[in-house]
Backbone as CSV, one residue per row, in Angstrom:
resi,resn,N_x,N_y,N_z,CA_x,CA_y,CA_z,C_x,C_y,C_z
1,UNK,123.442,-27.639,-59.412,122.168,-27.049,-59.592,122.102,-26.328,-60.921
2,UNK,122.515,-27.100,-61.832,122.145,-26.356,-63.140,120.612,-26.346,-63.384
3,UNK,120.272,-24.841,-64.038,119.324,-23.767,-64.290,118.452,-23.373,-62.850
4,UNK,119.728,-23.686,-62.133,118.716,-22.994,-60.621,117.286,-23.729,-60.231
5,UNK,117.991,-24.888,-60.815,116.214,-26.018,-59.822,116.898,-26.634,-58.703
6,UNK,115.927,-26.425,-57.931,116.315,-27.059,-56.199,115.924,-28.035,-56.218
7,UNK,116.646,-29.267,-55.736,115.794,-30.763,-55.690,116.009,-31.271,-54.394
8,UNK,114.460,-31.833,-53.520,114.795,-31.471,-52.311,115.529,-32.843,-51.489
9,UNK,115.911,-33.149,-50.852,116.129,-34.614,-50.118,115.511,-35.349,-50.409
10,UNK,115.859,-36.918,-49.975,115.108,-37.920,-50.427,115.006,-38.217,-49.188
11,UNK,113.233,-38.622,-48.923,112.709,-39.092,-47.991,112.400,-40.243,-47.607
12,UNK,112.934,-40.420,-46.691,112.761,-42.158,-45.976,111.601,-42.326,-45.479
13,UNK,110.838,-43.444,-45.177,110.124,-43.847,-44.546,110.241,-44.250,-43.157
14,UNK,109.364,-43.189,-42.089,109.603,-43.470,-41.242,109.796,-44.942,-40.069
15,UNK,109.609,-45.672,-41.183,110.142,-47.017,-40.168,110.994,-47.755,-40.140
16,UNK,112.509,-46.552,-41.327,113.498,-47.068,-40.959,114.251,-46.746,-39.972
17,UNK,113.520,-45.526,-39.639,114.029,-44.682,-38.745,113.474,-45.258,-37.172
18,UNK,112.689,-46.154,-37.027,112.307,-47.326,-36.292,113.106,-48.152,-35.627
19,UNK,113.066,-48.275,-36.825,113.920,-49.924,-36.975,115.593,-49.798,-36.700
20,UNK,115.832,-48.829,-36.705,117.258,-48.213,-36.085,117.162,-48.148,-35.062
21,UNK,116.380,-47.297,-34.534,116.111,-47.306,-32.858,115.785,-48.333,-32.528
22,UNK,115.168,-49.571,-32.755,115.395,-50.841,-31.939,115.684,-51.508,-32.237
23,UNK,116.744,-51.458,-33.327,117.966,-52.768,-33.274,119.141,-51.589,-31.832
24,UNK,118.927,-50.513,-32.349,119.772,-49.968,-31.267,119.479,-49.887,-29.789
25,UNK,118.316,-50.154,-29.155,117.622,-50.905,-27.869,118.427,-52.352,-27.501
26,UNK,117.878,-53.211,-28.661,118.356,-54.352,-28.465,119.795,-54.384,-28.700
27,UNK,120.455,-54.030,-28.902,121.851,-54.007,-28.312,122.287,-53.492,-27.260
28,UNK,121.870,-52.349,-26.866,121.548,-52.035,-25.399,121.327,-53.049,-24.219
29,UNK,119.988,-53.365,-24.217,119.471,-54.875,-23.558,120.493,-55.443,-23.417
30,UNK,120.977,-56.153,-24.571,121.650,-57.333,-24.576,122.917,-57.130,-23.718
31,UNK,123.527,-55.810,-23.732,124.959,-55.611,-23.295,124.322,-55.751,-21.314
32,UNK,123.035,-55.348,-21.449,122.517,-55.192,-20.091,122.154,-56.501,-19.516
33,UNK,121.711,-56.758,-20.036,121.423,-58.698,-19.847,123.087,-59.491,-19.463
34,UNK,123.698,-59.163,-20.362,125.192,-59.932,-20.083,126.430,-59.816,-18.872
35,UNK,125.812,-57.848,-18.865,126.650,-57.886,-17.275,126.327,-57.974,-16.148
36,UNK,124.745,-57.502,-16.055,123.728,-58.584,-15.232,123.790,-59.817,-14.904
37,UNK,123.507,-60.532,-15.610,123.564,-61.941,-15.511,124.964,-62.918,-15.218
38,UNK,125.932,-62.237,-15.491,127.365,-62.669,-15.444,128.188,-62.334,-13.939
39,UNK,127.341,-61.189,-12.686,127.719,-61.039,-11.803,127.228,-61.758,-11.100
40,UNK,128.568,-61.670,-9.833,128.352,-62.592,-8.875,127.287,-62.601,-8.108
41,UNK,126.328,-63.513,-7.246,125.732,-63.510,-6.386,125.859,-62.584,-4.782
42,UNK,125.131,-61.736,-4.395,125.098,-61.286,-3.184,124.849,-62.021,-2.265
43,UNK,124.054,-62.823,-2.597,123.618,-63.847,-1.560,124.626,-64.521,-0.909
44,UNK,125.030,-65.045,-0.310,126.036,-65.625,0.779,125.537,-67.181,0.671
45,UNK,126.708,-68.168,0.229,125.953,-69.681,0.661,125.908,-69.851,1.674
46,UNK,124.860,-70.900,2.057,124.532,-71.419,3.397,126.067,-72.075,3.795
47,UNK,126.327,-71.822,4.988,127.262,-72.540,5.957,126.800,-74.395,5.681
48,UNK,127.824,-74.725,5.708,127.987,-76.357,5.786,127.170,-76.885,4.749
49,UNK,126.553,-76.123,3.964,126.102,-76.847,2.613,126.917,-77.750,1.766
50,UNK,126.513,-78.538,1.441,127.471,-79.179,0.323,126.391,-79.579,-1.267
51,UNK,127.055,-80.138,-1.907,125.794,-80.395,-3.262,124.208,-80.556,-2.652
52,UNK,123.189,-79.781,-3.021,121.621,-79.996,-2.501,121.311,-80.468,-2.604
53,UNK,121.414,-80.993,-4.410,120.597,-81.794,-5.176,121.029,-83.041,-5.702
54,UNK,120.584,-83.661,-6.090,121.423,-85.219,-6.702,121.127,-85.802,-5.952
55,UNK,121.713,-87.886,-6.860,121.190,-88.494,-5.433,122.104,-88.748,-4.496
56,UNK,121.226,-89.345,-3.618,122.194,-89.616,-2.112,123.299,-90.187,-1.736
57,UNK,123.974,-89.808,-0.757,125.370,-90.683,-0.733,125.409,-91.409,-0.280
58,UNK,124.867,-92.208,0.123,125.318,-93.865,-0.314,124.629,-94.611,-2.014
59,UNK,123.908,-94.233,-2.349,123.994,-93.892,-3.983,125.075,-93.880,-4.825
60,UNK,125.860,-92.550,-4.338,126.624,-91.869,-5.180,127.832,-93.125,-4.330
61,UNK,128.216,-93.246,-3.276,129.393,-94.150,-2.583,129.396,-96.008,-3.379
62,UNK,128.186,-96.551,-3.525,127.971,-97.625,-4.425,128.184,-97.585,-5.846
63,UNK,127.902,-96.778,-6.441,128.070,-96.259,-7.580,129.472,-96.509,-8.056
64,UNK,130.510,-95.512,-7.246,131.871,-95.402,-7.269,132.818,-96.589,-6.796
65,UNK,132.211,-97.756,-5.698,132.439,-98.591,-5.184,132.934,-99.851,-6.535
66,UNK,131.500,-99.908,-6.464,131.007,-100.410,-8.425,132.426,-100.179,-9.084
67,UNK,132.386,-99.122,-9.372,133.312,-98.707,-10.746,134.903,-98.592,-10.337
68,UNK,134.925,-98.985,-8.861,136.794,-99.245,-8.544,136.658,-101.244,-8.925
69,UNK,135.853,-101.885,-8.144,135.555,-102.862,-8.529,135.480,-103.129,-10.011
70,UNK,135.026,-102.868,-10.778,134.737,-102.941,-12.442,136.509,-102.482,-13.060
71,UNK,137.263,-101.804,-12.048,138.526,-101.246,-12.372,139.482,-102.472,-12.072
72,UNK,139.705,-103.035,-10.751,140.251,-104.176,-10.762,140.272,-105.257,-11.373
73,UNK,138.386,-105.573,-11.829,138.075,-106.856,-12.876,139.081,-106.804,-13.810
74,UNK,138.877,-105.193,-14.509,139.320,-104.587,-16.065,141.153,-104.842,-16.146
75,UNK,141.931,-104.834,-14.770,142.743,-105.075,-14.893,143.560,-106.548,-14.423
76,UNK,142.551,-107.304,-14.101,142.920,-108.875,-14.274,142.552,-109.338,-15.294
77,UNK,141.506,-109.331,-15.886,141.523,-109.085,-17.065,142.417,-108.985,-18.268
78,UNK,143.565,-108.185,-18.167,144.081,-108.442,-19.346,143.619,-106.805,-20.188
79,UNK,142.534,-106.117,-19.573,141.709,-105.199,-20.300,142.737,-103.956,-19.923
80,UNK,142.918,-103.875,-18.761,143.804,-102.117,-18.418,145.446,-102.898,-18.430
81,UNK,146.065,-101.974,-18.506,147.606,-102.219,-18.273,147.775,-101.457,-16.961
82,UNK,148.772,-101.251,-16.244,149.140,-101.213,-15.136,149.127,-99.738,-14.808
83,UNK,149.507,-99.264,-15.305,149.555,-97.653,-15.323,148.412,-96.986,-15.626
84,UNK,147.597,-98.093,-16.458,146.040,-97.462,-16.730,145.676,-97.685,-15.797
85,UNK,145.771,-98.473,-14.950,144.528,-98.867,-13.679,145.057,-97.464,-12.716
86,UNK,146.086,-97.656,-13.219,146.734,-96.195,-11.618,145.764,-95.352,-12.378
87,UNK,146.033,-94.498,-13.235,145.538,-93.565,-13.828,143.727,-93.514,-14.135
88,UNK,143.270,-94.812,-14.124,141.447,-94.584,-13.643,141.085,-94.751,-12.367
89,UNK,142.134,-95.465,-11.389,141.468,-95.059,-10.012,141.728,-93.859,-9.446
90,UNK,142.616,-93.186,-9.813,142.275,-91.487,-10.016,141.426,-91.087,-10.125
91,UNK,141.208,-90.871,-11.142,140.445,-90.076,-12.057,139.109,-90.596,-11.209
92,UNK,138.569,-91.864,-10.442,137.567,-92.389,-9.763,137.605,-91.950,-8.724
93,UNK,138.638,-91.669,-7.813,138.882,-90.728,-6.281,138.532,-89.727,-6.795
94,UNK,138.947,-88.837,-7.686,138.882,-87.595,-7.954,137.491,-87.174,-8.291
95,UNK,136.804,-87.963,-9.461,135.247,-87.848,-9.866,134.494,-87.487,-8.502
96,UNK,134.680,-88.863,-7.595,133.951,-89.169,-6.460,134.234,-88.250,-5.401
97,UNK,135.079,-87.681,-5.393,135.063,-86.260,-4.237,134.575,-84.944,-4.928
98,UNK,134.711,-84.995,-6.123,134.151,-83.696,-7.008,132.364,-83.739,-6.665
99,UNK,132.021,-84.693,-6.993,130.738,-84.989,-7.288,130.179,-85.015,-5.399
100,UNK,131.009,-85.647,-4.688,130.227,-85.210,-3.572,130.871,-83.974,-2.787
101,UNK,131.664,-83.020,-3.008,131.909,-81.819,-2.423,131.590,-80.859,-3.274
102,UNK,131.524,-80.901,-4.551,131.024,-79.865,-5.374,132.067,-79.149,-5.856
103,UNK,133.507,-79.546,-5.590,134.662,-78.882,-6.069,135.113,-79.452,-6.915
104,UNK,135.732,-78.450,-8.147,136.601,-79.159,-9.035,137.954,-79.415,-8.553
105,UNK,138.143,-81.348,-8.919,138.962,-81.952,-8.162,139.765,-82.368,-9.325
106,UNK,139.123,-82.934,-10.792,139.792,-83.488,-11.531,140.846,-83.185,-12.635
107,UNK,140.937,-81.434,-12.687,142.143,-81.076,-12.984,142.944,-80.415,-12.486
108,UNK,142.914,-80.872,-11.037,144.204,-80.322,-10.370,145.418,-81.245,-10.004
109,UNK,146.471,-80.412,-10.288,147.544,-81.305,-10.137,147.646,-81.327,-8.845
110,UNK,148.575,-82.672,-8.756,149.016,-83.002,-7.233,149.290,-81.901,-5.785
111,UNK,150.009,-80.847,-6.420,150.475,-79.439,-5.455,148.891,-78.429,-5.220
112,UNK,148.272,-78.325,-6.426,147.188,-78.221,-6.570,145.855,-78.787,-5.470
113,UNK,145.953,-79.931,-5.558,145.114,-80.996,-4.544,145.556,-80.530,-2.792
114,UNK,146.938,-80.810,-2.936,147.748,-80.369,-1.197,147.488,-78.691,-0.760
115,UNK,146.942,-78.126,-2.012,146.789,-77.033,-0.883,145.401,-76.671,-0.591
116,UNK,144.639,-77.660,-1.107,143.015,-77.458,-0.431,142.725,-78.214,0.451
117,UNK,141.529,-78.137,1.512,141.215,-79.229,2.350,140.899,-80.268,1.973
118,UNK,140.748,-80.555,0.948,141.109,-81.862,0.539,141.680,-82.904,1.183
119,UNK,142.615,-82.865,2.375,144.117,-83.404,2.588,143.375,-85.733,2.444
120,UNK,142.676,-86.514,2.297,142.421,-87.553,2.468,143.077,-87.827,0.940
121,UNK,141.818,-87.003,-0.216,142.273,-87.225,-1.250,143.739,-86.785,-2.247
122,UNK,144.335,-85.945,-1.595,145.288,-85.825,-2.010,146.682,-86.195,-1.648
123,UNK,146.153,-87.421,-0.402,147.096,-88.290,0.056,147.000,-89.547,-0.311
124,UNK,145.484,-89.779,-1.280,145.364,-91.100,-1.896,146.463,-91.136,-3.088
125,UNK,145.768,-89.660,-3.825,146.583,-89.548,-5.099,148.176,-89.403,-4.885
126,UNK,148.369,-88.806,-4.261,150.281,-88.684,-4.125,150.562,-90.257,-4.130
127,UNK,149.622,-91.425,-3.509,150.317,-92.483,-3.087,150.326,-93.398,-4.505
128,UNK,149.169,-92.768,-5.663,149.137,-93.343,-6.656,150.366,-92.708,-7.547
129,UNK,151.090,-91.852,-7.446,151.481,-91.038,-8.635,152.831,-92.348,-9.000
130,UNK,153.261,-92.778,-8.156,154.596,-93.205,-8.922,154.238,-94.532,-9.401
131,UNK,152.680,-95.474,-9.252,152.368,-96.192,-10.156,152.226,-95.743,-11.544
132,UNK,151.722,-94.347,-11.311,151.048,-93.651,-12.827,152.135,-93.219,-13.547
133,UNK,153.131,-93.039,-13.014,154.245,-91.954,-13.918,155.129,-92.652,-13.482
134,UNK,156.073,-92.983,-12.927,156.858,-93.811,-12.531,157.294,-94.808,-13.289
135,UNK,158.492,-95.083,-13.387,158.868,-96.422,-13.923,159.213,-97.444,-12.680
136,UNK,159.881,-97.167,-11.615,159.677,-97.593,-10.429,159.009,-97.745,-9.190
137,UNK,157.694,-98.460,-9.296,156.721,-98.984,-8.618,156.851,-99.177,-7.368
138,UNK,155.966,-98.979,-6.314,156.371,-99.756,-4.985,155.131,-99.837,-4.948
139,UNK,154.332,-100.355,-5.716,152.826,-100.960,-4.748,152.384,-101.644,-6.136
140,UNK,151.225,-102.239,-5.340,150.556,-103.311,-6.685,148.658,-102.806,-7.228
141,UNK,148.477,-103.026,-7.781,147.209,-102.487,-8.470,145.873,-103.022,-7.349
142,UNK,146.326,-103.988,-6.691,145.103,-104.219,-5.402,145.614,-103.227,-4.282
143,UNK,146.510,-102.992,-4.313,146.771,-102.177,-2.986,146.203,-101.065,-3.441
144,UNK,146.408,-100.448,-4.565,145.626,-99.649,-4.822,144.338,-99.276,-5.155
145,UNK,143.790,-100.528,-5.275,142.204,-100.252,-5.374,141.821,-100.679,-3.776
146,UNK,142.637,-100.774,-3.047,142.450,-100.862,-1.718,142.088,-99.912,-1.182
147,UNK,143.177,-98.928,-1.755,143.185,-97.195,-0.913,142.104,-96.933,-1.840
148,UNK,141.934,-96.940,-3.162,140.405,-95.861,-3.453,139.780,-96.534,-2.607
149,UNK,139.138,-97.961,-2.493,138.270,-98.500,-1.991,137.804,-97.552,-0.317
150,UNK,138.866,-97.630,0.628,139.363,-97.050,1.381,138.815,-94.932,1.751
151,UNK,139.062,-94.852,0.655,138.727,-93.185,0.634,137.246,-93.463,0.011
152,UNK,136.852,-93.939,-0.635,135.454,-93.811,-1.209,134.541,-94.231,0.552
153,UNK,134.644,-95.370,1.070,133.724,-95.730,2.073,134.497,-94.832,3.462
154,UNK,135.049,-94.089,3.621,135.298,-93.195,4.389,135.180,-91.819,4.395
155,UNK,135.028,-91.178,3.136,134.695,-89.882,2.843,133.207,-89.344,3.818
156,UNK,133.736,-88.541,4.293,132.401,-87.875,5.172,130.744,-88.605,4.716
């Protein structure tokens, strides 16, 4: 303050002082929106529900029927190798019980599969594993599109 002159603050315009307060709202919100929206349901599912929506099962059972069929072609064919066919009629049991129970089926491992009620499909897959991984085989690629065949037109 040389020669004793007072110089007073510098004055903002009040709409930055605004504009602070509601970017600082909207971060608020947002943190409120996220833990909101991210909790679980109170609601209770209906007993014996299974998927609501989608289409119907025999739809969804033809569909999958189809595509074990399209799996056997692929491997007379010349198109899958032997271990591939093990390894997509999997992955086709597995789709096809996901899609009609609503559970994730397709990345669970084998021990995984045995300890849910599952027990049909995870007695298909155990029977596939030593085509898939195995170097020593005991079944043939129709027997095995036998058993998907088998679990697909028997599934509830």
């Amino acid at each position: 303050m040389p020669g004793g002159e007072f110089i007073p603050p510098v004055q903002y315009l009040p709409w930055w002082g605004m504009l602070g307060a509601l970017i600082l709202v909207l971060v608020v919100a947002w943190w409120v929106f996220v833990f909101v929206s991210t909790r679980a349901s109170r609601v209770a599912p209906r007993a014996g529900s299974t998927v609501p929506y989608g289409p119907g099962v025999e739809v969804i059972r033809k569909r999958y029927l189809g595509l074990v069929d399209e799996t056997r072609a692929a491997y007379a064919n010349g198109d899958l190798t032997e271990r591939e066919a093990y390894h997509q009629l999997s992955l086709l049991m597995r789709t096809y019980v996901e899609e009609r129970e609503g559970t994730r089926t397709v990345t669970l491992t084998l021990k995984e599969l045995r300890s849910t009620k599952l027990t049909p499909l995870s007695e298909a897959v155990a029977r596939l594993y030593p085509g898939a991984f195995s170097a020593d085989d005991r079944g043939t690629v129709a027997q095995a599109v036998d058993q998907a065949r088998a679990l697909v037109t028997s599934w509830k």
